[in-house]
Phi, psi and omega in degrees: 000130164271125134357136166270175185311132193278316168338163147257162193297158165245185191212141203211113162221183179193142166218078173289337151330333204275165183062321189314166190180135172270345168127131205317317194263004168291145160278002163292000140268030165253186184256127149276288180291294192312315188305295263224143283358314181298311160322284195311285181343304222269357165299305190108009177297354192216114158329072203308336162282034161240022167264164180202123193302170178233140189281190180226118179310137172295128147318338190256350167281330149293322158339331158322303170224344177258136151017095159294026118311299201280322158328307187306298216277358161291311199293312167327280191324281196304001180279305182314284177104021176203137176277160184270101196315339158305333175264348180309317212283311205258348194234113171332014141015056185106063188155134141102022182097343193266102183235143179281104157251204173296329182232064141357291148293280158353270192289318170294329177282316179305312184282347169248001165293315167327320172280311165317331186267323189304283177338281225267019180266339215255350201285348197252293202268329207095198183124164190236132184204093216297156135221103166295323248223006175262202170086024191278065150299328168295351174309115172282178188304299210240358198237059160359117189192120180081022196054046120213146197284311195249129160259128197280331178287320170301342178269316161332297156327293200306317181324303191289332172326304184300318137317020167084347166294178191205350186199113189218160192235093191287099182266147156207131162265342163318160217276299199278157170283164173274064192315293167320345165289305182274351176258342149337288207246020158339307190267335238227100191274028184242001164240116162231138202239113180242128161202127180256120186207179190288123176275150187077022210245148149301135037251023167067031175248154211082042202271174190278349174299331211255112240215340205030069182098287233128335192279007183205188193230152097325124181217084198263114172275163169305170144289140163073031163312129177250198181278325175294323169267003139319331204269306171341273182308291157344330192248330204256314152289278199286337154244006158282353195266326166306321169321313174269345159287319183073017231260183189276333163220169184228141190224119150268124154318066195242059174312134198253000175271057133246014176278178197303311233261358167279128164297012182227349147259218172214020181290168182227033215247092177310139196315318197289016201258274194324317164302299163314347143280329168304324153297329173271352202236343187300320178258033171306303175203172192291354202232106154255123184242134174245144168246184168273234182156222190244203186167141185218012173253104175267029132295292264228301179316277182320339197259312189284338181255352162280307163330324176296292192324290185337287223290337138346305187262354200078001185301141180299153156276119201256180239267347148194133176337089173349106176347296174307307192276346148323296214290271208295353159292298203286318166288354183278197182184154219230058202271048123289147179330297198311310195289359197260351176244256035227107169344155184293319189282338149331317168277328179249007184231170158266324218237149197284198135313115152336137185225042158308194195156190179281143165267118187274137174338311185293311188317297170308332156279354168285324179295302191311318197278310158007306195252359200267131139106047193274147190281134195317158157303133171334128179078348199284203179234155214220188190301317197282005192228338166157217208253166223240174209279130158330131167315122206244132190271104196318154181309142182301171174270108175253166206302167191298147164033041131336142183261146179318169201255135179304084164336000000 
């Protein structure tokens, strides 16, 4: 097992972000990236020399994987303020949950210049690197999807790939699957891709059946999924299948709509759920990058993704909130039900109430499958090349509502 970096973590934002907006009745109005940088300042959390401006990706650096076709007709929308019905029909441009706002082009190239750099900043010494303002997994090659345009995670991955890695481990925690992602790397057994996400959620995709090759995991959970069974999976899944990869950077996905208090799912999972993966998986490998995703509470976003940062650096989480990061809890605002009431700890606190339960019988079986038949690491040595690793016997199955596993 490796260590993490002795480096300290950096944090790569930008702000464009602050104002961006998808359009007043989109849940991509609120401000995210602006909070959870804002939390963080007014915490004392942060070194301005381990901020980084985050750069904006080259057309010719999406070119990587997306299109110069579909790439043109974004840079178009945003010149324009409009789609061309021809790029509506063919790249979802102005469709689909997908809307031409002002920085169109702009802001989806910031987050993946952001991710990108984050990769090539980890390739040589490692290191650890926050990019809130990442996580657009669903964005296809030629295609707008799922309100995103560009994926910032598949251009990453492909940074280290191109730097010479060869085993590399992708988590998404996010509510939805990380479809673009896991159809990126189909093909490709030096990326294996785990992702827990809501079953039955659009895009209805991600099913535990569905294995790519062998490279990847499915993990589709319930409604009213909780915090013990985050840890359930987390202990039971997701670092034993890190374990046996081994792998050389680890890139998490930590998307905030699977908390209880997001309006697009139905999950039920309180931010320490999250920190705690973020906590087990940072000494996974020597290269760690965490993004951002999705999230549609900007209380509940901003407080989970500043926490990341926290729990990154080892800070304690206090127990309320400092007057300044009150003030910036306190200045949003909400045109949802929830936002027109929002409970007092929204505002005074980061960390949520613990939300355990039973670990339900489907959980437990998702994990035990999970673990079963993993295909060896990239390079390892297998029958056909010598003699190949003992056979890891999957976890027994235990009774219904059985307690998590210790953190």
């Amino acid at each position: 097992m490796r260590g993490p970096a002795a480096a300290a973590p950096l944090l790569i934002g930008s702000e464009i972000y602050r104002g961006s907006t998808y359009g007043p009745k989109h849940p991509l109005a609120i401000p995210r990236v602006s909070t959870t940088l804002d939390l963080i300042r007014a915490l004392g959390w942060l070194d301005p020399a381990r901020y980084i401006d985050s750069p904006r990706a080259t057309p010719d650096a999406l070119a990587r994987f997306h299109h110069p076709e579909y790439i043109a007709a974004l840079r178009r929308a945003e010149e324009t303020r409009r789609a061309d019905p021809a790029d509506r029909e063919r790249f979802g441009i102005g469709a689909h949950g997908n809307p031409v706002f002002r920085e169109v082009f702009s802001r989806p190239a910031t987050g993946a210049g952001g991710t990108t750099f984050a990769a090539r900043l980890t390739l040589a010494g490692g290191g650890t690197v926050h990019v809130p303002g990442g996580g657009t997994h669903h964005g296809q090659p030629a295609r707008a999807s799922g309100f995103c345009y560009l994926n910032d995670a598949v251009l990453g991955l492909l940074a280290w790939l191109d730097g010479g890695l060869d085993n590399l481990l992708y988590v998404d925690i996010d509510a939805h699957h990380g479809d673009g992602v896991e159809d990126a790397f189909r093909d490709d057994p030096r990326v294996f891709t785990l992702s827990i996400h809501e079953k039955e959620r659009w895009p209805h995709t991600g099913r535990v059946e569905d294995r790519a090759g062998g490279h990847a995991r499915n993990l589709p959970v319930p409604p009213g999924f909780n915090d013990s069974e985050m840890l359930w999976l987390l202990h039971q899944a997701v670092l034993p299948i890190a374990r046996h990869l081994h792998p050389q950077a680890v890139m998490l996905q930590c998307g905030a709509d699977a908390l209880e208090e997001d309006p697009l799912s139905r999950l039920s999972l309180s931010n320490n759920a999250h920190w705690g993966v973020v906590r087990a998986l940072m000494g996974m490998s020597p290269r760690f990058v965490v993004l951002g995703g999705g999230g549609y509470n900007p209380w509940a976003v901003g407080r989970c993704w500043a926490g990341v940062w926290g729990t990154l650096n080892g800070h304690a989480i206090p127990e309320r909130l400092p007057p300044t990061a009150e003030a910036v809890q306190r200045g949003l605002s909400w045109d949802r039900s929830a936002g027109r009431s929002p409970p007092e700890h929204w505002f005074t606190t980061l960390r949520d109430p613990p939300r355990p339960g039973v670990v339900r019988t489907e959980v437990q079986r998702l994990a035990a499958g999970a673990v079963r038949d993993l295909p060896p690491p990239p390079g390892a040595v297998t029958p056909e090349t010598g003699p190949a690793r003992p056979a890891r016997r999957p976890p027994a199955l235990p009774a219904e509502g059985c307690a998590p596993p210790a953190e």
